[in-house]
PATI-551428 format. One record per atom (N, C-alpha, C): residue number from 1; chain; x, y, z. Coordinates in steps of 0.05 Angstrom, whole numbers, m for minus. Layout:
// PATI-551428
NUM,A,X,Y,Z;
...
END
This chain:
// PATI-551428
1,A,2626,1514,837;
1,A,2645,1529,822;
1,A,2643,1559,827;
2,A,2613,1561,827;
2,A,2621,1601,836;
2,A,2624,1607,863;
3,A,2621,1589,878;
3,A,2639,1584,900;
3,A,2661,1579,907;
4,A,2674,1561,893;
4,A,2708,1560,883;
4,A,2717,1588,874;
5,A,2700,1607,862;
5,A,2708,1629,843;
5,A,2713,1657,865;
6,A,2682,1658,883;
6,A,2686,1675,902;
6,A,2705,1672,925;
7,A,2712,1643,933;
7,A,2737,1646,950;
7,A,2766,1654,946;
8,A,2769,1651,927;
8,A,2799,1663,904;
8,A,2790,1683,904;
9,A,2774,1709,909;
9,A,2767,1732,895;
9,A,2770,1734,872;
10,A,2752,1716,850;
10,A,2748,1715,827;
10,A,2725,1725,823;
11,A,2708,1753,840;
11,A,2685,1753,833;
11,A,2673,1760,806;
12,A,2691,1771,785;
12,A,2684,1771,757;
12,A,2678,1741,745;
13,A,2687,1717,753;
13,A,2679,1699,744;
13,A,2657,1679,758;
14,A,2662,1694,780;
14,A,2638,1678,794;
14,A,2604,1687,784;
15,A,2607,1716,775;
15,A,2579,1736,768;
15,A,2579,1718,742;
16,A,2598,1720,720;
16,A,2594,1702,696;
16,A,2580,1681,695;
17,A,2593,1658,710;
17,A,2589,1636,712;
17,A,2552,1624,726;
18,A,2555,1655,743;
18,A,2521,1653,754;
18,A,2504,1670,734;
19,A,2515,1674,707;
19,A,2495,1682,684;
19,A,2496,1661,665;
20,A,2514,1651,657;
20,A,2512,1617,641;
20,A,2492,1603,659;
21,A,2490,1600,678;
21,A,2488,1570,702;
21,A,2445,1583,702;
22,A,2441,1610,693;
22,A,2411,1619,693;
22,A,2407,1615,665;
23,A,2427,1629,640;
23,A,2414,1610,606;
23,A,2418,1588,608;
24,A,2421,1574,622;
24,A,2427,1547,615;
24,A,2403,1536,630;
25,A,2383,1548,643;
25,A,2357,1540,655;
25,A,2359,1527,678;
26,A,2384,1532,702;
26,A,2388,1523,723;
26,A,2385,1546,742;
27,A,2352,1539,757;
27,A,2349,1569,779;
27,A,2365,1569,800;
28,A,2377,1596,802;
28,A,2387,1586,832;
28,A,2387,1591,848;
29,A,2389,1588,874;
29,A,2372,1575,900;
29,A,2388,1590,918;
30,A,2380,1593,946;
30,A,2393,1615,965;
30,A,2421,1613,969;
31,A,2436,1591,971;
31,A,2464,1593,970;
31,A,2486,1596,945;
32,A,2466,1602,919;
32,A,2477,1602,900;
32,A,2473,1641,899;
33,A,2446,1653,908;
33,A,2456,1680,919;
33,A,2467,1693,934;
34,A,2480,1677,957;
34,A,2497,1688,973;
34,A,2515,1684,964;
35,A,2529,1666,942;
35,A,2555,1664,935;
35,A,2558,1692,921;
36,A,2542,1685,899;
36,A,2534,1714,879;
36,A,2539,1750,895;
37,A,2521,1752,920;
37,A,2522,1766,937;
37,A,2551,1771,941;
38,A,2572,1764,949;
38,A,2602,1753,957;
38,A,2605,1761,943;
39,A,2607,1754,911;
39,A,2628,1765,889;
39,A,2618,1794,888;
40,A,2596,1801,886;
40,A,2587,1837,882;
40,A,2605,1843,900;
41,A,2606,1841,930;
41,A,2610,1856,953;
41,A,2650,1857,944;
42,A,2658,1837,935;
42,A,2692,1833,924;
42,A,2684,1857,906;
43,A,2684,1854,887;
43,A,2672,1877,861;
43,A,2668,1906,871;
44,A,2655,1910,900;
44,A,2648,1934,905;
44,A,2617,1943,877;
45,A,2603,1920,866;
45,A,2583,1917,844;
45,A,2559,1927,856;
46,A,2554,1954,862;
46,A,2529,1959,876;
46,A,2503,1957,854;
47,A,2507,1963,832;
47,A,2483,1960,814;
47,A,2474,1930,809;
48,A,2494,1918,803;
48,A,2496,1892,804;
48,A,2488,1869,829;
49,A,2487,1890,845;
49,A,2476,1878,876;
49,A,2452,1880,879;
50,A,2438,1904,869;
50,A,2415,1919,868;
50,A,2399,1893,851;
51,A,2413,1893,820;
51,A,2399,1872,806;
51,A,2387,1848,814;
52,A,2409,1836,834;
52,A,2409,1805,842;
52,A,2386,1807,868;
53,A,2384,1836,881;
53,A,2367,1836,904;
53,A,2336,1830,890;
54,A,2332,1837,869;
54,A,2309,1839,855;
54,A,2308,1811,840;
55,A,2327,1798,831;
55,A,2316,1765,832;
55,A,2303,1754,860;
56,A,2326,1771,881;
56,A,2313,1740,904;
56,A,2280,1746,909;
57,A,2278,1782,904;
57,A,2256,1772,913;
57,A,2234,1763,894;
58,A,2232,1771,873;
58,A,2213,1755,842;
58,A,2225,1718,853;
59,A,2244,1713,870;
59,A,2238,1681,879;
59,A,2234,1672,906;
60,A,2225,1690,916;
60,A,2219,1691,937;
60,A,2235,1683,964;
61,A,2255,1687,958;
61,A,2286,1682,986;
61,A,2288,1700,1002;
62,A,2276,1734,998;
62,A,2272,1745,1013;
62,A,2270,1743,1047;
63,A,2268,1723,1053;
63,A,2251,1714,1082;
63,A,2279,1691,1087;
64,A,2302,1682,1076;
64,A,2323,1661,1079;
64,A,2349,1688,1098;
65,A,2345,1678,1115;
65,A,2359,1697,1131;
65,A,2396,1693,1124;
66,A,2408,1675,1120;
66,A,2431,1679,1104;
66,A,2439,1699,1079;
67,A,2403,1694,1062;
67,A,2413,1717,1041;
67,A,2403,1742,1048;
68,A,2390,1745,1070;
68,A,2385,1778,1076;
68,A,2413,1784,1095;
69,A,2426,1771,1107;
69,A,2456,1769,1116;
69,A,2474,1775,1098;
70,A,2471,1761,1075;
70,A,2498,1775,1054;
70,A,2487,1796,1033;
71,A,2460,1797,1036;
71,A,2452,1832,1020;
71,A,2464,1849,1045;
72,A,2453,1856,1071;
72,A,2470,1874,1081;
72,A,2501,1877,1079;
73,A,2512,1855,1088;
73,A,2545,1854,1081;
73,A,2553,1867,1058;
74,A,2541,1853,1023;
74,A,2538,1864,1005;
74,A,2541,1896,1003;
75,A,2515,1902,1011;
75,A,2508,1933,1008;
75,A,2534,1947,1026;
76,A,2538,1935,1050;
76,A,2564,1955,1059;
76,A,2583,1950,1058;
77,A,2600,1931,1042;
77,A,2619,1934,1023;
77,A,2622,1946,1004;
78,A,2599,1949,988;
78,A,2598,1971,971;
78,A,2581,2007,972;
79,A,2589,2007,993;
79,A,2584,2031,1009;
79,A,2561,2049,1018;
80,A,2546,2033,1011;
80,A,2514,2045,1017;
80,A,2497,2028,1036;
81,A,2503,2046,1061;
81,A,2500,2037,1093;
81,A,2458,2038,1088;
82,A,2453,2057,1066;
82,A,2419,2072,1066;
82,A,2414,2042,1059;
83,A,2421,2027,1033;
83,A,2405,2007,1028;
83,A,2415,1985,1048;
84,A,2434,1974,1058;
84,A,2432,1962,1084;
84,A,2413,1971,1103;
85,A,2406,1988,1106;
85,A,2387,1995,1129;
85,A,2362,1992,1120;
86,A,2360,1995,1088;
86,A,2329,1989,1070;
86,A,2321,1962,1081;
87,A,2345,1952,1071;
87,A,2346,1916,1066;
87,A,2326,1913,1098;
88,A,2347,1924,1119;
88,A,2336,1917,1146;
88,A,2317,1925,1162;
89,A,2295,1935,1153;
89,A,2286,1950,1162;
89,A,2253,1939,1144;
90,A,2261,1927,1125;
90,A,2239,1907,1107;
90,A,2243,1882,1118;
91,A,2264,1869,1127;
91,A,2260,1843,1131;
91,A,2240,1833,1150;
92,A,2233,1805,1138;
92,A,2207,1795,1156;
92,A,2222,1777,1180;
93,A,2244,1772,1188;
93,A,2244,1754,1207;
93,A,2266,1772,1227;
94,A,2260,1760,1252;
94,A,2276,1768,1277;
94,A,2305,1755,1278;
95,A,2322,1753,1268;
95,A,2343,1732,1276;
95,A,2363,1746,1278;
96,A,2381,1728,1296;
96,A,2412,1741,1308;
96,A,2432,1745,1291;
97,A,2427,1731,1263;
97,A,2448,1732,1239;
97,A,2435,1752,1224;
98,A,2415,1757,1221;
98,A,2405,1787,1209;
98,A,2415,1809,1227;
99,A,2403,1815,1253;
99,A,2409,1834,1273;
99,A,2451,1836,1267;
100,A,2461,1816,1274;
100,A,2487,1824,1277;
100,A,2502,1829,1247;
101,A,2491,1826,1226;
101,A,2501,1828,1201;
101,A,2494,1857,1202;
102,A,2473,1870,1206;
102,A,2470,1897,1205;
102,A,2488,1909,1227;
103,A,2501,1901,1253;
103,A,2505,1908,1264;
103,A,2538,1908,1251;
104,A,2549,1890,1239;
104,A,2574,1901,1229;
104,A,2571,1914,1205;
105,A,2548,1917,1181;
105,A,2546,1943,1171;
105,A,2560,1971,1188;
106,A,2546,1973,1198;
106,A,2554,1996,1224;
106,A,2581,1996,1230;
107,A,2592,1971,1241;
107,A,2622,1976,1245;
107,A,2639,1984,1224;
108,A,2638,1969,1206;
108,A,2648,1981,1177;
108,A,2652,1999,1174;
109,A,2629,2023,1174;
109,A,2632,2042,1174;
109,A,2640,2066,1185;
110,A,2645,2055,1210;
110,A,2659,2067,1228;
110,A,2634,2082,1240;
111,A,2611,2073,1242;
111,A,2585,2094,1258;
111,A,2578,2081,1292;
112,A,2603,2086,1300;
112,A,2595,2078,1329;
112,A,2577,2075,1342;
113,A,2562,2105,1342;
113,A,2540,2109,1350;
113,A,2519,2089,1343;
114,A,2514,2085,1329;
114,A,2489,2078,1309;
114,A,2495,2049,1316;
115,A,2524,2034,1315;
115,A,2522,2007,1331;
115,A,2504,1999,1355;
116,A,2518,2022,1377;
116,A,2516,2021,1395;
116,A,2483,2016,1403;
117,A,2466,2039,1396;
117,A,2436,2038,1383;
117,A,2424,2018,1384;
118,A,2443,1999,1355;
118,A,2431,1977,1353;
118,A,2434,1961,1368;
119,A,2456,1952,1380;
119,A,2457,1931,1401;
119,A,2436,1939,1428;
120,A,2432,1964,1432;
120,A,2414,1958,1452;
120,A,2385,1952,1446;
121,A,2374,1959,1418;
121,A,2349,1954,1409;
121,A,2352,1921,1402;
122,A,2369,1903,1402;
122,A,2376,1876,1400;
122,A,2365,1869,1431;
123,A,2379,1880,1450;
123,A,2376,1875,1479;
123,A,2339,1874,1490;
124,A,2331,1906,1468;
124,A,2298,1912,1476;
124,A,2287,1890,1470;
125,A,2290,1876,1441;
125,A,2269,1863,1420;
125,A,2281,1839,1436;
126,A,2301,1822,1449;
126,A,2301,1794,1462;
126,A,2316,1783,1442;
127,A,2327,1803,1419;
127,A,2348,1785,1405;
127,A,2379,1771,1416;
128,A,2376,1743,1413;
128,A,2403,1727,1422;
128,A,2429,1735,1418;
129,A,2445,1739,1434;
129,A,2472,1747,1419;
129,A,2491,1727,1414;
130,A,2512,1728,1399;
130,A,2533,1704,1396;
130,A,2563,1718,1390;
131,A,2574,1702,1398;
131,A,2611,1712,1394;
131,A,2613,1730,1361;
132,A,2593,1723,1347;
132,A,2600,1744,1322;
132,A,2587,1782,1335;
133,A,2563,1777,1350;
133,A,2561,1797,1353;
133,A,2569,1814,1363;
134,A,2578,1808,1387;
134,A,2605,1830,1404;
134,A,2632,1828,1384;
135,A,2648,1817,1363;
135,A,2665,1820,1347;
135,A,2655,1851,1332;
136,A,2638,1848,1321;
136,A,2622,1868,1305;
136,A,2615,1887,1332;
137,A,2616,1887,1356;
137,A,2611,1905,1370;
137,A,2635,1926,1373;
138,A,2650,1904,1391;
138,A,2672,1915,1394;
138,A,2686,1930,1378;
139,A,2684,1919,1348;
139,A,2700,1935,1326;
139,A,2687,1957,1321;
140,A,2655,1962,1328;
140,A,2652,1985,1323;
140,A,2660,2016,1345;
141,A,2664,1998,1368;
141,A,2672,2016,1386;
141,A,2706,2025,1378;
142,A,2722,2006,1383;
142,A,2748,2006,1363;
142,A,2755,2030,1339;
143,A,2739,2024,1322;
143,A,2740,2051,1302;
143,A,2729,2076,1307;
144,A,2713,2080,1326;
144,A,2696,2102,1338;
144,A,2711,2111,1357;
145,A,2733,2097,1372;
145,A,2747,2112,1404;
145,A,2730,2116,1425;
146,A,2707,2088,1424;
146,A,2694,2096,1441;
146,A,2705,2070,1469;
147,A,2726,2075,1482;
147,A,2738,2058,1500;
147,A,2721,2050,1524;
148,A,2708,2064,1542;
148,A,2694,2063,1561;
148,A,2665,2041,1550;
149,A,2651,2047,1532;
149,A,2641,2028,1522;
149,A,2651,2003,1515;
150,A,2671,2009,1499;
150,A,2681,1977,1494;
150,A,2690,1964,1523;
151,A,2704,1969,1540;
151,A,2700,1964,1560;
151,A,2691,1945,1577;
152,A,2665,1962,1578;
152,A,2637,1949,1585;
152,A,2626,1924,1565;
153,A,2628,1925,1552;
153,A,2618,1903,1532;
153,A,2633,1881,1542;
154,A,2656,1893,1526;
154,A,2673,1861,1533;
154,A,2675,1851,1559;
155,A,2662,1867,1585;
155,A,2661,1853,1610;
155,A,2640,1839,1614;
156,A,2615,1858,1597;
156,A,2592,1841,1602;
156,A,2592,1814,1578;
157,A,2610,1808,1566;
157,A,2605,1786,1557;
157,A,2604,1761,1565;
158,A,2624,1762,1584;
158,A,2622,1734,1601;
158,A,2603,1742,1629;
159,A,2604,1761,1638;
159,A,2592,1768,1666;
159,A,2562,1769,1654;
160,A,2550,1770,1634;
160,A,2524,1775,1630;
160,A,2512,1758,1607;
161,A,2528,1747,1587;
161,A,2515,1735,1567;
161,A,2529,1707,1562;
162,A,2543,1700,1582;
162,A,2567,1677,1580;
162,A,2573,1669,1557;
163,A,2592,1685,1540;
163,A,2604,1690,1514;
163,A,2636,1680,1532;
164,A,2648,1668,1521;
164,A,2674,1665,1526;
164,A,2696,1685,1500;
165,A,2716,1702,1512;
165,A,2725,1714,1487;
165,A,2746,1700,1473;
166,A,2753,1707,1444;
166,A,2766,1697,1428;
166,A,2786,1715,1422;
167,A,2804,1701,1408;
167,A,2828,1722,1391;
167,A,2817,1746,1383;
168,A,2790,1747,1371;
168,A,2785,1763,1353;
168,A,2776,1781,1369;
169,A,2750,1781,1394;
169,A,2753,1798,1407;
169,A,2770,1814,1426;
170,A,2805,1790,1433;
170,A,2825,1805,1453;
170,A,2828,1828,1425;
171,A,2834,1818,1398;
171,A,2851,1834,1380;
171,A,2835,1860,1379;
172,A,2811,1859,1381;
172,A,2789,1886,1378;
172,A,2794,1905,1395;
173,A,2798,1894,1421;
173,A,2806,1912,1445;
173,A,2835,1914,1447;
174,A,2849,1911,1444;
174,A,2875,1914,1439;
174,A,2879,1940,1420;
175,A,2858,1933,1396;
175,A,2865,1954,1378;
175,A,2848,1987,1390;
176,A,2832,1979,1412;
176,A,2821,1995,1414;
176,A,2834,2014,1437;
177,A,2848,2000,1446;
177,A,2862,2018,1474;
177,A,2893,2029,1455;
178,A,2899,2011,1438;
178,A,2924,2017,1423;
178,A,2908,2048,1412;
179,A,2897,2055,1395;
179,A,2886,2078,1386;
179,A,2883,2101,1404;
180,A,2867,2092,1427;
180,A,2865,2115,1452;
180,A,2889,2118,1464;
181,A,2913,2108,1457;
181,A,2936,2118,1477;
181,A,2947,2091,1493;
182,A,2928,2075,1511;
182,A,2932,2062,1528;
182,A,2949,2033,1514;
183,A,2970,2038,1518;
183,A,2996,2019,1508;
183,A,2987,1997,1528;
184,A,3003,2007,1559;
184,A,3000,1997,1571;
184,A,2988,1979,1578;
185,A,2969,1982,1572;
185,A,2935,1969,1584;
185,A,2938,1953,1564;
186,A,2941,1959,1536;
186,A,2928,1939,1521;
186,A,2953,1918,1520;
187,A,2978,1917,1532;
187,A,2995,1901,1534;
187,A,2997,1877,1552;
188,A,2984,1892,1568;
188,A,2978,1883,1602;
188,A,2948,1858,1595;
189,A,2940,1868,1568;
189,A,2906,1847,1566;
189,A,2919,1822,1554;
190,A,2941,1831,1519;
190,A,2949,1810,1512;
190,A,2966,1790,1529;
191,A,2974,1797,1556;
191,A,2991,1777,1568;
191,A,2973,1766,1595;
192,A,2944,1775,1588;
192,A,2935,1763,1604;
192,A,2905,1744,1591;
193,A,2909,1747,1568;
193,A,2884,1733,1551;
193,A,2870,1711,1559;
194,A,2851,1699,1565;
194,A,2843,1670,1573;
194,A,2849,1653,1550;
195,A,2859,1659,1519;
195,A,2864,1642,1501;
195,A,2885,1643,1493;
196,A,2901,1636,1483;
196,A,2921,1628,1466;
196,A,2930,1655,1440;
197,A,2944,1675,1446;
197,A,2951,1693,1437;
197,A,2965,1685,1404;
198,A,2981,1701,1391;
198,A,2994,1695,1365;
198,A,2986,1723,1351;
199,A,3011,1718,1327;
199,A,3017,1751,1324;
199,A,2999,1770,1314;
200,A,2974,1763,1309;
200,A,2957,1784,1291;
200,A,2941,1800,1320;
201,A,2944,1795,1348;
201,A,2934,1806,1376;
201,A,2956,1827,1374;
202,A,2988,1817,1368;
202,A,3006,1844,1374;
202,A,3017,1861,1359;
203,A,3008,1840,1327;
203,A,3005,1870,1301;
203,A,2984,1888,1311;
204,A,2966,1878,1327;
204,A,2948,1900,1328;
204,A,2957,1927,1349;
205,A,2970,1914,1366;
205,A,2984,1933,1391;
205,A,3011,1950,1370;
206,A,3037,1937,1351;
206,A,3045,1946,1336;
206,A,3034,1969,1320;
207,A,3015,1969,1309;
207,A,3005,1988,1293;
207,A,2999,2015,1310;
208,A,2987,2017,1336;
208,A,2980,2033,1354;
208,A,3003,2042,1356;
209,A,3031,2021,1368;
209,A,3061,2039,1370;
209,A,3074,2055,1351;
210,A,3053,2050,1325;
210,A,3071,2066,1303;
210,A,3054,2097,1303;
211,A,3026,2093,1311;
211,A,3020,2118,1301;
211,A,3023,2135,1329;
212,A,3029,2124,1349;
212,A,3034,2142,1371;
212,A,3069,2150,1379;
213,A,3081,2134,1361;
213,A,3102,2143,1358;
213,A,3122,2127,1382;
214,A,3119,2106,1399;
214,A,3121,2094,1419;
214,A,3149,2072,1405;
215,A,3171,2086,1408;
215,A,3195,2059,1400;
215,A,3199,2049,1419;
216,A,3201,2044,1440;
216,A,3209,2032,1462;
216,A,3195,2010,1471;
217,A,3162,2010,1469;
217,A,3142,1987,1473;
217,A,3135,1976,1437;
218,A,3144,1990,1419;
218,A,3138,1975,1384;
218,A,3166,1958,1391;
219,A,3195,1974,1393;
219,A,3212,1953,1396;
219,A,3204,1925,1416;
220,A,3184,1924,1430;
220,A,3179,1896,1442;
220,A,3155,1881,1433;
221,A,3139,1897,1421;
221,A,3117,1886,1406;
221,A,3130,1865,1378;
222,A,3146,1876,1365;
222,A,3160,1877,1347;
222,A,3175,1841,1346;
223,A,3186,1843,1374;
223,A,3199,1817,1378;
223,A,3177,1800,1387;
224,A,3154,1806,1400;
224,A,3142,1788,1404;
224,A,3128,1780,1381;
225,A,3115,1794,1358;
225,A,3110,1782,1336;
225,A,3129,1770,1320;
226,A,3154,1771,1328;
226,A,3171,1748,1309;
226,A,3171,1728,1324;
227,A,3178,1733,1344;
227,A,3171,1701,1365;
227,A,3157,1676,1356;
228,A,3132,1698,1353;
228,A,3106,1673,1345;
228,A,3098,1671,1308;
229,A,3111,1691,1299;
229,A,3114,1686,1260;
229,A,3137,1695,1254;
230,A,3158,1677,1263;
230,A,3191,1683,1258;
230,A,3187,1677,1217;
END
């Protein structure tokens, strides 16, 4: 149920319901704090996040790498990148869902740099990467304008870590060349995608035609997103 509650973005009833579900003498257990975790981060509930960080660890979940995954998320949804980095920087285990959860902290926030950082200290330490991590890469390059990097990533994904890309990473670079100017290019990627395109790849080129002021290539973006969500 406070799972039912956090997917509706009911996180006010989800936090309730996980204070009945503790008087009522039912402990609860790591996926009952990551749900919990979820509703704060909906809430924007940083004190309230703070609180629940201090159960896991009086229960010792600390070390459950899902819930040190949604304390970071947590913490940078509700805007404090310092205690994401607390969180990460105490944790006891090495894992790719820790590393890349901090690593879209970072994108979030639009700290390019500091992605960037981290992905290569992932690279030092022998941490694994997976299709979430270059998403969270990419987007941080994306919001930063850092094109030449993104670039490179997304080439070395298949040429170096045999990552096959997805919608989510064409849409990242799309949005990323849409931002820098490069219409063209990023028009030229969506019609050449190795996957199966659909309209949230050419809202993303759309949005770029609006702030660059481009009617001529939005008027065709435009049609091609009705095409595919008439």
């Amino acid at each position: 149920m406070i799972q039912a509650h956090v997917k509706c973005g009911q996180g006010q009833k989800a936090l309730a319901l996980s204070r009945q579900m503790q008087r009522g003498g039912v402990e609860p257990d790591p996926a009952v704090f990551v749900a919990v975790l979820n509703a704060c981060a909906i809430l924007a509930a940083l004190e309230e996040g703070r609180h629940i960080e201090e159960q896991i660890i009086q229960r010792g979940y600390q070390s459950d790498v899902f819930v040190i995954a949604s304390l970071l998320d947590m913490y940078a949804k509700c805007g404090s990148i310092v205690d994401a980095q607390r969180v990460f920087n105490s944790m006891p285990t090495q894992h790719v869902v820790c590393w890349t959860a901090m690593l879209g902290c970072y994108a979030m926030h639009g700290h390019g740099k500091e992605a960037l950082g981290h992905f290569e200290r992932m690279c030092e330490e022998g941490i694994q990467k997976n299709d979430i991590t270059f998403v969270s890469l990419l987007s941080a390059c994306s919001h930063a304008g850092l094109v030449d990097e993104g670039l490179h990533y997304f080439e070395s994904m298949s040429s170096v870590y045999s990552i096959s890309a997805t919608l989510e990473h064409y849409t990242c670079m799309v949005g990323l060349l849409g931002r820098a100017g490069y219409m063209l290019e990023a028009k030229n990627l969506i019609n050449t995608m190795s996957c199966e395109s659909d309209s949230s790849v050419w809202r993303a080129l759309l949005g770029a035609c609006r702030v660059h002021g481009d009617l001529e290539m939005g008027e065709y973006v435009a049609k091609k997103c009705f095409e595919l969500n008439p």
